[in-house]
PDB file of N, CA, C and O in Angstrom:
ATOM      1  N   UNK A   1      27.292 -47.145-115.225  1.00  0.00           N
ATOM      2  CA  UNK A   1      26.214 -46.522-114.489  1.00  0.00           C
ATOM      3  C   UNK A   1      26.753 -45.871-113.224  1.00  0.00           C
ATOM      4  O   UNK A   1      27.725 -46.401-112.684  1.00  0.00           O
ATOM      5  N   UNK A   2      26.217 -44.776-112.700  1.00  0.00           N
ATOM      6  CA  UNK A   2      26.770 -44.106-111.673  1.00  0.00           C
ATOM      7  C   UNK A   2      25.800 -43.950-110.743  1.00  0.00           C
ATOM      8  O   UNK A   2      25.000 -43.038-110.954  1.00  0.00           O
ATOM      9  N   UNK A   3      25.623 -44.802-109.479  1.00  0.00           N
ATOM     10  CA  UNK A   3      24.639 -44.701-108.328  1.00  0.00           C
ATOM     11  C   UNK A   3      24.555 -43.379-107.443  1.00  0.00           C
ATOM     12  O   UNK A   3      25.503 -42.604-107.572  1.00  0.00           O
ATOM     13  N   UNK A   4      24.130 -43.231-107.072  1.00  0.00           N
ATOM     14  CA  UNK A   4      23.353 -42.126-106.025  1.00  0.00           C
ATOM     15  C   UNK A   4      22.662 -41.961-104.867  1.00  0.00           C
ATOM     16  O   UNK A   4      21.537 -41.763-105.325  1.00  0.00           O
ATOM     17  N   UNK A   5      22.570 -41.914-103.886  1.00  0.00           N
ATOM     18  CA  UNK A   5      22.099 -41.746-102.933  1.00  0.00           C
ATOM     19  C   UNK A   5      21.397 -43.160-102.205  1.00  0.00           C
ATOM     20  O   UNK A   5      22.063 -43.740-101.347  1.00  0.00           O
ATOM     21  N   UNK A   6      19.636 -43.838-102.691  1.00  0.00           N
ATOM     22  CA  UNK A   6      19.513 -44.619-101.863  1.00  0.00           C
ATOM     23  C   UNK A   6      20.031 -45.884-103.008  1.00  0.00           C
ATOM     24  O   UNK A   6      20.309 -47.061-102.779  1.00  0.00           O
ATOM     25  N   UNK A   7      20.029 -45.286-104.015  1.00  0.00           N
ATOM     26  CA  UNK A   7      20.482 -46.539-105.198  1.00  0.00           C
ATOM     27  C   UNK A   7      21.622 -46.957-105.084  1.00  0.00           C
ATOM     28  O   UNK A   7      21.778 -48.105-105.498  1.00  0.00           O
ATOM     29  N   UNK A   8      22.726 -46.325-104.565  1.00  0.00           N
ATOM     30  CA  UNK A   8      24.007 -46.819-104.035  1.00  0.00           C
ATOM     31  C   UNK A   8      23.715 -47.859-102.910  1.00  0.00           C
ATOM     32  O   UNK A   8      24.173 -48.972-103.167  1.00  0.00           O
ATOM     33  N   UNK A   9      23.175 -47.769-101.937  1.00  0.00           N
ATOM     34  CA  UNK A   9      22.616 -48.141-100.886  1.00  0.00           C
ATOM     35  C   UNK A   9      22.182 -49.652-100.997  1.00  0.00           C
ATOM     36  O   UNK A   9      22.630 -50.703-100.540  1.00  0.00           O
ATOM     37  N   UNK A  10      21.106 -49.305-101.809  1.00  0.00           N
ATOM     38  CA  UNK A  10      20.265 -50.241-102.279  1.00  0.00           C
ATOM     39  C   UNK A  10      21.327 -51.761-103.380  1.00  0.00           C
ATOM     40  O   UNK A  10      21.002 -52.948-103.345  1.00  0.00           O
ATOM     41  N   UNK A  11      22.531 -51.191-104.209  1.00  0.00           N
ATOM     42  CA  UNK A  11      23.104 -51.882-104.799  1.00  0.00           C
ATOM     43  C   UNK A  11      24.195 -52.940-103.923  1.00  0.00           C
ATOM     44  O   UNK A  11      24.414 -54.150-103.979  1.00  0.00           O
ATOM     45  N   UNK A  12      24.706 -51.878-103.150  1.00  0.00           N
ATOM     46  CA  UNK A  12      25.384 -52.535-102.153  1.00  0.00           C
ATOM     47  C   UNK A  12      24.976 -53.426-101.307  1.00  0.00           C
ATOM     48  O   UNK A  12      25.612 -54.258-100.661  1.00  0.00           O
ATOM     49  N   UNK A  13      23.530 -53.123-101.371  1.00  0.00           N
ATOM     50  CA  UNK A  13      22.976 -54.270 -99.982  1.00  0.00           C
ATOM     51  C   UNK A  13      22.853 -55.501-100.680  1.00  0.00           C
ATOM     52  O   UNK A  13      23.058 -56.615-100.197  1.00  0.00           O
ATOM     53  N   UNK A  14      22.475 -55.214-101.952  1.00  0.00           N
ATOM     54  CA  UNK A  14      22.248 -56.360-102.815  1.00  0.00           C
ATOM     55  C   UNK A  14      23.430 -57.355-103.201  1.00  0.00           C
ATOM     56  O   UNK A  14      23.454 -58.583-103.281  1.00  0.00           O
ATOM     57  N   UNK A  15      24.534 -56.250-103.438  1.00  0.00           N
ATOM     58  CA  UNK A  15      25.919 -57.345-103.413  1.00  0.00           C
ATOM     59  C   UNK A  15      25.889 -58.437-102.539  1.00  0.00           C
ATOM     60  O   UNK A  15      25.829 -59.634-102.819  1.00  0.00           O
ATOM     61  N   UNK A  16      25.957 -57.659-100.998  1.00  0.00           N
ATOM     62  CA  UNK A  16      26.008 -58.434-100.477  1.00  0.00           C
ATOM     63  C   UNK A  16      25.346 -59.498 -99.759  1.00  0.00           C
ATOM     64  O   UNK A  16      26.018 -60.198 -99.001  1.00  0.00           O
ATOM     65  N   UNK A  17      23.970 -59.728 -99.922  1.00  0.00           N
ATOM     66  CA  UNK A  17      23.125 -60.306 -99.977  1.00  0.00           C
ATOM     67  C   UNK A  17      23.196 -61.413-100.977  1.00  0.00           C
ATOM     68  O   UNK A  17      22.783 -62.567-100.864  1.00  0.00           O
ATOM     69  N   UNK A  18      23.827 -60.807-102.025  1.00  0.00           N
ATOM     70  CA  UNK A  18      23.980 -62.407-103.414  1.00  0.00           C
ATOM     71  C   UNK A  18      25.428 -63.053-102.836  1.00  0.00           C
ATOM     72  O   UNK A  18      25.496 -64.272-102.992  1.00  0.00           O
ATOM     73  N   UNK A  19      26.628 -62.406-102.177  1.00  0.00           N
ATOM     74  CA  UNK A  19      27.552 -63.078-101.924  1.00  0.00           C
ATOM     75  C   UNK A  19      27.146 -63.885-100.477  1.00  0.00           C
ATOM     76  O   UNK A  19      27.753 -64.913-100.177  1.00  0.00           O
ATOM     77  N   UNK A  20      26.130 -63.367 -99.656  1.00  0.00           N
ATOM     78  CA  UNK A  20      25.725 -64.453 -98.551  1.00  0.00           C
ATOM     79  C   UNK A  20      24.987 -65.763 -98.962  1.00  0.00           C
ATOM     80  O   UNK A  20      25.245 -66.892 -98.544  1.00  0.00           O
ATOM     81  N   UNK A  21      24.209 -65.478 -99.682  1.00  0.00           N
ATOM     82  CA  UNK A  21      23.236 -66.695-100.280  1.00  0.00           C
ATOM     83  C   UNK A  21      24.315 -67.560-101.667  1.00  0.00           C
ATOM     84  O   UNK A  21      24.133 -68.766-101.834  1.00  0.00           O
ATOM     85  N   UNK A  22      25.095 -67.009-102.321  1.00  0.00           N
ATOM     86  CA  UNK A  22      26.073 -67.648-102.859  1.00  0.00           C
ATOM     87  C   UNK A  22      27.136 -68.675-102.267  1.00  0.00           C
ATOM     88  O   UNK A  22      27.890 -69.392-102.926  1.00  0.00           O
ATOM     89  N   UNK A  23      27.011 -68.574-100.592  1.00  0.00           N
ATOM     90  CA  UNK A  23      28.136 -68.672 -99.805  1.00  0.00           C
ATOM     91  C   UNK A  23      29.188 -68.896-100.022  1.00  0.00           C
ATOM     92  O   UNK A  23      29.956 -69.815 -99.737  1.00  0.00           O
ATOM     93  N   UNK A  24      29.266 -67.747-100.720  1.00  0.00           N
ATOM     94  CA  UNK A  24      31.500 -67.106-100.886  1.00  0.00           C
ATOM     95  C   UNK A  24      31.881 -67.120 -99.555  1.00  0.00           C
ATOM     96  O   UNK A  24      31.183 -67.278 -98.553  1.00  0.00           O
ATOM     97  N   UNK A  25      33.276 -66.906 -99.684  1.00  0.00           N
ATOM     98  CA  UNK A  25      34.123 -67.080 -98.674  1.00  0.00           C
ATOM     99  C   UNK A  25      33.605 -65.506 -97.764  1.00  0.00           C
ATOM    100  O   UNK A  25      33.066 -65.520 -96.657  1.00  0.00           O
ATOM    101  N   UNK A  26      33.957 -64.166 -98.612  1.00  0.00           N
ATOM    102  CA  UNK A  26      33.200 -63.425 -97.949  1.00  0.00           C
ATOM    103  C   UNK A  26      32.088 -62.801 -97.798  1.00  0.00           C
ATOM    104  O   UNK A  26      32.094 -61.670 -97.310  1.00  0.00           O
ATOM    105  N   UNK A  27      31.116 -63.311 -98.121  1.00  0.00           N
ATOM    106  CA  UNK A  27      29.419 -63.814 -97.694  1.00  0.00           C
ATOM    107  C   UNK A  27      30.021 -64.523 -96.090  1.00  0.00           C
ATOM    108  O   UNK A  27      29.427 -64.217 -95.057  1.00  0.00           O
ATOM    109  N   UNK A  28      30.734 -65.080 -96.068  1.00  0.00           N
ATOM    110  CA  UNK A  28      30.533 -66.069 -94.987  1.00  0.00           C
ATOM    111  C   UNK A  28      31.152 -65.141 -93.804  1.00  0.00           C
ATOM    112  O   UNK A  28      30.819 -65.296 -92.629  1.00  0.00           O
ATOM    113  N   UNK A  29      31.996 -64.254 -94.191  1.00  0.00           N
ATOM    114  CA  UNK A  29      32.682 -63.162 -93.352  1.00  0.00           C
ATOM    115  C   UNK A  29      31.854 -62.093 -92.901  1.00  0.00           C
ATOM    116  O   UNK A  29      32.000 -61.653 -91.761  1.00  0.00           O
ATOM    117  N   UNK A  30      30.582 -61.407 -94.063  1.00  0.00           N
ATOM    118  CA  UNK A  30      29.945 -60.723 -93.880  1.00  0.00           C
ATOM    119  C   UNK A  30      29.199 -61.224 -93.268  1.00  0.00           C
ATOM    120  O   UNK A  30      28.984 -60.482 -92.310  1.00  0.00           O
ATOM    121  N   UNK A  31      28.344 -62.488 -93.174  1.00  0.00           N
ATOM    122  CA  UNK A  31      27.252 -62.850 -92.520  1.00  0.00           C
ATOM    123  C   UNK A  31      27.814 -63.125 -90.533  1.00  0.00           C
ATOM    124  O   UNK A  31      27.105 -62.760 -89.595  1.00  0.00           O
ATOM    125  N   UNK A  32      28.625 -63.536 -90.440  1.00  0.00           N
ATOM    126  CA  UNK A  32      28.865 -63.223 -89.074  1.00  0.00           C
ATOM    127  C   UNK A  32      29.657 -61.708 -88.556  1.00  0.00           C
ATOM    128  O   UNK A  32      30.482 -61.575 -87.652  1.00  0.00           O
ATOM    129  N   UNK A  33      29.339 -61.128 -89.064  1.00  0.00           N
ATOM    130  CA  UNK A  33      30.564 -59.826 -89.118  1.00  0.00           C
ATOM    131  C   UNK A  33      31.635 -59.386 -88.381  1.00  0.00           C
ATOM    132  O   UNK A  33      31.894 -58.605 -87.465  1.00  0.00           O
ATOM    133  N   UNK A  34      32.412 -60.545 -89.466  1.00  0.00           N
ATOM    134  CA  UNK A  34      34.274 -60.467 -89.307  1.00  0.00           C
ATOM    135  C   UNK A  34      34.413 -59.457 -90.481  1.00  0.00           C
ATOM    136  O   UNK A  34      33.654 -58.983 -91.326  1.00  0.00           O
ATOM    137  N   UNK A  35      35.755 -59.340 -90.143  1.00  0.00           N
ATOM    138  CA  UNK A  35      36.291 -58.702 -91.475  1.00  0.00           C
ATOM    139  C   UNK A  35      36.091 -59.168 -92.531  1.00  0.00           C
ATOM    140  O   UNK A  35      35.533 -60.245 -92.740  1.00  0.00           O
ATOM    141  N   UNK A  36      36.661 -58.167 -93.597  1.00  0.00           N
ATOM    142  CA  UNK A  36      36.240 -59.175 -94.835  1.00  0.00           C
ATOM    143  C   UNK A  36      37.629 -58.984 -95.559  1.00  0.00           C
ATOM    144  O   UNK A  36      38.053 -59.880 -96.290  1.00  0.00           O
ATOM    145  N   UNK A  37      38.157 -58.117 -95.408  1.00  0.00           N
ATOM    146  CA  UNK A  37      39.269 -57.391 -96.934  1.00  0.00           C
ATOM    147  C   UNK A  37      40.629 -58.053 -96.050  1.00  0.00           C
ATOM    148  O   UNK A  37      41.633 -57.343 -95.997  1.00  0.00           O
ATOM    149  N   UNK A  38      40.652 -59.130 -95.503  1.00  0.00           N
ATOM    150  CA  UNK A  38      41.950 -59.885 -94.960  1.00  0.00           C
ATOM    151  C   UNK A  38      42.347 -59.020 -93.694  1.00  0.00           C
ATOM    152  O   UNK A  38      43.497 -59.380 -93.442  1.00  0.00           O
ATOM    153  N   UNK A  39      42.005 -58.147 -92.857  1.00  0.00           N
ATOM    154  CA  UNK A  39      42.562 -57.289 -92.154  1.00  0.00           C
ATOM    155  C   UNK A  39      42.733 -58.327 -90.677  1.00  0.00           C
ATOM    156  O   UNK A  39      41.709 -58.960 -90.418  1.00  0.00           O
ATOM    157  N   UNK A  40      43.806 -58.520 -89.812  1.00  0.00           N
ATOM    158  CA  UNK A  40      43.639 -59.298 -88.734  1.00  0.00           C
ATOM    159  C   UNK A  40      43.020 -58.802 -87.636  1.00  0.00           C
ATOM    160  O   UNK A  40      42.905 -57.596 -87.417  1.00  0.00           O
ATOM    161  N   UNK A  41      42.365 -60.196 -86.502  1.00  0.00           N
ATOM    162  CA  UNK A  41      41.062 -59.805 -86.210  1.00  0.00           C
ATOM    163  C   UNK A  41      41.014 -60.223 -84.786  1.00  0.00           C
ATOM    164  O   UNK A  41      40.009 -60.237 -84.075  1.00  0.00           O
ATOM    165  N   UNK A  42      42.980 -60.772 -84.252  1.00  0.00           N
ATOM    166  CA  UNK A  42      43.274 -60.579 -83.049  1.00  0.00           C
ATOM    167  C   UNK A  42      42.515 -60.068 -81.983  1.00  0.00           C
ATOM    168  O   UNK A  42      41.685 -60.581 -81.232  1.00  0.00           O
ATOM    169  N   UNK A  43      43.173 -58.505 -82.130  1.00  0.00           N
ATOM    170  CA  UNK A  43      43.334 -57.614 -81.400  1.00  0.00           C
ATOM    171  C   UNK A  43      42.043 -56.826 -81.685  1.00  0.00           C
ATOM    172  O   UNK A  43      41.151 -56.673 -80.851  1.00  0.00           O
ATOM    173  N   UNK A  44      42.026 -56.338 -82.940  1.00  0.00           N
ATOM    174  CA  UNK A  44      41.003 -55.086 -83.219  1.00  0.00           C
ATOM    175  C   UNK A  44      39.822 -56.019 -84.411  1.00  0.00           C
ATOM    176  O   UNK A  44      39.858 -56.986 -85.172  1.00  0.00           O
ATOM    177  N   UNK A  45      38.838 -54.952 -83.927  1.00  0.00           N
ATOM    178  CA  UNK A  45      37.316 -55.340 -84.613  1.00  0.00           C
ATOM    179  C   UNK A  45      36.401 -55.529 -84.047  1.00  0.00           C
ATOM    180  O   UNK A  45      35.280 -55.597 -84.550  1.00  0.00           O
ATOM    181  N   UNK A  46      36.895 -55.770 -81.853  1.00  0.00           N
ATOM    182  CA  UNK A  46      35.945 -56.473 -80.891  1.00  0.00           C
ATOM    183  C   UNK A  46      35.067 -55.344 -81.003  1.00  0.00           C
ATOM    184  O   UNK A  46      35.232 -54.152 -81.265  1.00  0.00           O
ATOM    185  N   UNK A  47      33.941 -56.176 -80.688  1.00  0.00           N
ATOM    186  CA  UNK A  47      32.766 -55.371 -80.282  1.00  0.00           C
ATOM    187  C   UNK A  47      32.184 -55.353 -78.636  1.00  0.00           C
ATOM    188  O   UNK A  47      32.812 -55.800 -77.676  1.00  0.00           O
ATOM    189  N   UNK A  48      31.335 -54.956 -78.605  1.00  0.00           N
ATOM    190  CA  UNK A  48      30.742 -54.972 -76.822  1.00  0.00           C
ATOM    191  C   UNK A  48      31.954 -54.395 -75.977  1.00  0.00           C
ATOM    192  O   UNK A  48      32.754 -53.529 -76.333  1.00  0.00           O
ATOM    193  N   UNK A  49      31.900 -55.063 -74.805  1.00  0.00           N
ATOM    194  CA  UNK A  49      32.481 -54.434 -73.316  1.00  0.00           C
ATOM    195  C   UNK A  49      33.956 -55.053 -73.438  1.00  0.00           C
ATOM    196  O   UNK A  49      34.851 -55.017 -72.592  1.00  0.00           O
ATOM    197  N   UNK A  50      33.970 -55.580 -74.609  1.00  0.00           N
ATOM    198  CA  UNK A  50      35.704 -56.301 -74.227  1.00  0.00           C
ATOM    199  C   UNK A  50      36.920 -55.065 -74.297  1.00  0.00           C
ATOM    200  O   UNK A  50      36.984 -54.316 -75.271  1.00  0.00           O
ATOM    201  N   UNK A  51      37.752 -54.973 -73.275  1.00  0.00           N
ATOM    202  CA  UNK A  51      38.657 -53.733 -73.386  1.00  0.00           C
ATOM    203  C   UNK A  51      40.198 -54.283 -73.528  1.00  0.00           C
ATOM    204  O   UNK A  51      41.094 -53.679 -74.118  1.00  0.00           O
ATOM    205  N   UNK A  52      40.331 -55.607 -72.837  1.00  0.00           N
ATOM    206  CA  UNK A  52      41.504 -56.041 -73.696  1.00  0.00           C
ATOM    207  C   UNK A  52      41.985 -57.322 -72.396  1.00  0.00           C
ATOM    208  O   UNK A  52      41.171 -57.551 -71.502  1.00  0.00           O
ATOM    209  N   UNK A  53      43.072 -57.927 -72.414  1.00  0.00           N
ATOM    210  CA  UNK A  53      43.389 -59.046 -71.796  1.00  0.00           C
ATOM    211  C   UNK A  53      44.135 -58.607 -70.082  1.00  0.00           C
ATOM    212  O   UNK A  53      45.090 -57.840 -69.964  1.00  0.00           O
ATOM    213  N   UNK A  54      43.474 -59.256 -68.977  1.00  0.00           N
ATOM    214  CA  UNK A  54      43.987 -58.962 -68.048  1.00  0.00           C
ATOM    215  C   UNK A  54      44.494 -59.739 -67.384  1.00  0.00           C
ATOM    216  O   UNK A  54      43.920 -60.827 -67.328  1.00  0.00           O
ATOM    217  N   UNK A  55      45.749 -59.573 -66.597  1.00  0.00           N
ATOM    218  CA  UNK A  55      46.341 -60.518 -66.189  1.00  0.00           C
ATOM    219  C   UNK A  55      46.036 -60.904 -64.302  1.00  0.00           C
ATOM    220  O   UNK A  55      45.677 -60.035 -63.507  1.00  0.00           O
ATOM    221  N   UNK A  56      46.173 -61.716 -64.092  1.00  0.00           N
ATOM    222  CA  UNK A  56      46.511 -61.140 -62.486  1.00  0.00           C
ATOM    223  C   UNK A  56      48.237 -61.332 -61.722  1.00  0.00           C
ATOM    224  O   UNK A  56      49.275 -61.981 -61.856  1.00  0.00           O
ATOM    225  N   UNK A  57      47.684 -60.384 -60.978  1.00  0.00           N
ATOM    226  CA  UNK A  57      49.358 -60.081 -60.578  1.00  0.00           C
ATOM    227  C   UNK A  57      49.515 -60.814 -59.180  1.00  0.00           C
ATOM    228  O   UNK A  57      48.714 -60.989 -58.261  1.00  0.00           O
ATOM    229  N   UNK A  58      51.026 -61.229 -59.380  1.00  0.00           N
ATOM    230  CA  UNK A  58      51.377 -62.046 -58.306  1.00  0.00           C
ATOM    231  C   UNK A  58      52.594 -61.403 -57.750  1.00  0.00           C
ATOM    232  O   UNK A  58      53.247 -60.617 -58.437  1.00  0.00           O
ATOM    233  N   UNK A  59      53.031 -61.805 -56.136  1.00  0.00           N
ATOM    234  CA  UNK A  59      53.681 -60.889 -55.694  1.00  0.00           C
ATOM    235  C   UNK A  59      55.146 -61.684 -55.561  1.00  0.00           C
ATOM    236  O   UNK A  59      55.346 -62.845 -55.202  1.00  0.00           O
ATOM    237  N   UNK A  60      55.942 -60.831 -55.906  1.00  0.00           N
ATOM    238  CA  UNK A  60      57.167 -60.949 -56.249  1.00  0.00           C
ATOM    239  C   UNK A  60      58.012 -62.235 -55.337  1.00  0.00           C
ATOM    240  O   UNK A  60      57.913 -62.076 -54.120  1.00  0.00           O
ATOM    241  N   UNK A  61      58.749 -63.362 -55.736  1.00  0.00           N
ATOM    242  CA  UNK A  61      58.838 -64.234 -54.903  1.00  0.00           C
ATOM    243  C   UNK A  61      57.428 -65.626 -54.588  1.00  0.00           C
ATOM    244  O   UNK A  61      57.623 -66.788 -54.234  1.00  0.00           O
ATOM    245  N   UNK A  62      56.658 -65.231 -54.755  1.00  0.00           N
ATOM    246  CA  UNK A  62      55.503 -65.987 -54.740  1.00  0.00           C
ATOM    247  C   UNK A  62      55.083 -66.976 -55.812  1.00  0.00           C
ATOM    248  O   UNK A  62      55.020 -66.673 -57.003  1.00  0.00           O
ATOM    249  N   UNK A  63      54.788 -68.230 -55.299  1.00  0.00           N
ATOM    250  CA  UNK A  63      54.185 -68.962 -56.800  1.00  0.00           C
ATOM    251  C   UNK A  63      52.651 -68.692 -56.963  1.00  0.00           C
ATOM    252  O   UNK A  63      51.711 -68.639 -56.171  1.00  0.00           O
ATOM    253  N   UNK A  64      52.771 -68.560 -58.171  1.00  0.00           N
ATOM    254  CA  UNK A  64      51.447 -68.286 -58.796  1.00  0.00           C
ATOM    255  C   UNK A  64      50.169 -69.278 -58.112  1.00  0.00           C
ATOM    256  O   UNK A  64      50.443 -70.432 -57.782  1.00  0.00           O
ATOM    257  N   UNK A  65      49.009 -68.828 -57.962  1.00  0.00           N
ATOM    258  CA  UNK A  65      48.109 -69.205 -57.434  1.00  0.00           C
ATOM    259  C   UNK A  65      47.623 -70.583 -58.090  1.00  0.00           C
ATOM    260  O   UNK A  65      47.066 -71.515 -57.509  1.00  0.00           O
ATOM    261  N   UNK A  66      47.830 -70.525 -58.891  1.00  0.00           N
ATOM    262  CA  UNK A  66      47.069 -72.186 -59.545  1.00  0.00           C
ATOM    263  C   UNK A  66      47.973 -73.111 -59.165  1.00  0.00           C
ATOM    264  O   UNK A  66      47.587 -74.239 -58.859  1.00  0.00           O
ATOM    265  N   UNK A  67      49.570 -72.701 -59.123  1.00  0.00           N
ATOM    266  CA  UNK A  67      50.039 -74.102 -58.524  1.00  0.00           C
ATOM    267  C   UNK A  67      50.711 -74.357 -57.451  1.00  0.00           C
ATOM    268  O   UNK A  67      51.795 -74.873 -57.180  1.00  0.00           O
ATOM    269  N   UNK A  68      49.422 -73.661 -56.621  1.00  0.00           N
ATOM    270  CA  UNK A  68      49.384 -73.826 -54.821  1.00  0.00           C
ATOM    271  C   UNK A  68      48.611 -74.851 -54.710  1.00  0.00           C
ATOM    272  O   UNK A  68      47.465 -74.614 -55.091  1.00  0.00           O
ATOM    273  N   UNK A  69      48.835 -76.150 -54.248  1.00  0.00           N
ATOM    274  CA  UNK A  69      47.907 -77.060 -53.767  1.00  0.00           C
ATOM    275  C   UNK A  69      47.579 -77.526 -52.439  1.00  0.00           C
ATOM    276  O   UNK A  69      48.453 -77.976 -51.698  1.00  0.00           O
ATOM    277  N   UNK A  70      46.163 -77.429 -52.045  1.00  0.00           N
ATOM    278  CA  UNK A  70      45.927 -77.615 -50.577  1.00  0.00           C
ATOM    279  C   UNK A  70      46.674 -78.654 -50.238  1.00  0.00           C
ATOM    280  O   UNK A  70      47.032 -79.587 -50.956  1.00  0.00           O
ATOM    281  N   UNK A  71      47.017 -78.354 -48.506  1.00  0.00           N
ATOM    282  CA  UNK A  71      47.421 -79.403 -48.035  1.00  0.00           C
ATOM    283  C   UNK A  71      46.180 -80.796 -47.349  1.00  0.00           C
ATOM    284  O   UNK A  71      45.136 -80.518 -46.759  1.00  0.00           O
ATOM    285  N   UNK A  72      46.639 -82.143 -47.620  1.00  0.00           N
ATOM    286  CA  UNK A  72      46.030 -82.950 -47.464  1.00  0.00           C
ATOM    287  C   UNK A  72      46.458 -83.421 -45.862  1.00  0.00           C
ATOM    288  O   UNK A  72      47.563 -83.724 -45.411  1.00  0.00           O
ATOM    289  N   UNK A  73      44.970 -83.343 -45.132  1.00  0.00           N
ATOM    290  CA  UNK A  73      44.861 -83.711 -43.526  1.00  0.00           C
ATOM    291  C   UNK A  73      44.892 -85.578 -43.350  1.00  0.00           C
ATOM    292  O   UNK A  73      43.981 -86.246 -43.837  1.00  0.00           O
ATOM    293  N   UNK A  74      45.721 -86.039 -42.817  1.00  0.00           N
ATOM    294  CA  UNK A  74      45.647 -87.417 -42.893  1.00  0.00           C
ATOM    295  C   UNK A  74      44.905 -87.814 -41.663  1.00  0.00           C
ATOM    296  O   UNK A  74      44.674 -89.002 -41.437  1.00  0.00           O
TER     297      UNK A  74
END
């Protein structure tokens, strides 16, 4: 059979609709929407405002801020 327009549409939604309620492995991928076809999901796929990992910078000679500990007043 050769689909068409909303019948393509319509078949596809249905796939995947029987592989969510089947709960296959990717039903379970589609229903939170990860990838599905093994592609890694690191780096790329984010959605929203995420633009990527930032660091903060410390100045040369200096120890890093977390393992500065106040001094204790006796």
């Amino acid at each position: 059979m050769h689909f068409v327009g909303n019948d393509l549409i319509f078949s596809t939604r249905q796939d995947i609709n029987r592989k969510i309620t089947t709960r296959t492995w990717t039903g379970y991928r589609h229903q939170y929407g990860q990838k599905v076809r093994g592609q890694h999901t690191r780096t790329t796929g984010r959605t929203g405002a995420t633009i990527g990992v930032t660091k903060s910078k410390v100045a040369p000679g200096a120890a890093p801020a977390a393992a500065k500990e106040p001094e204790k007043k006796k």
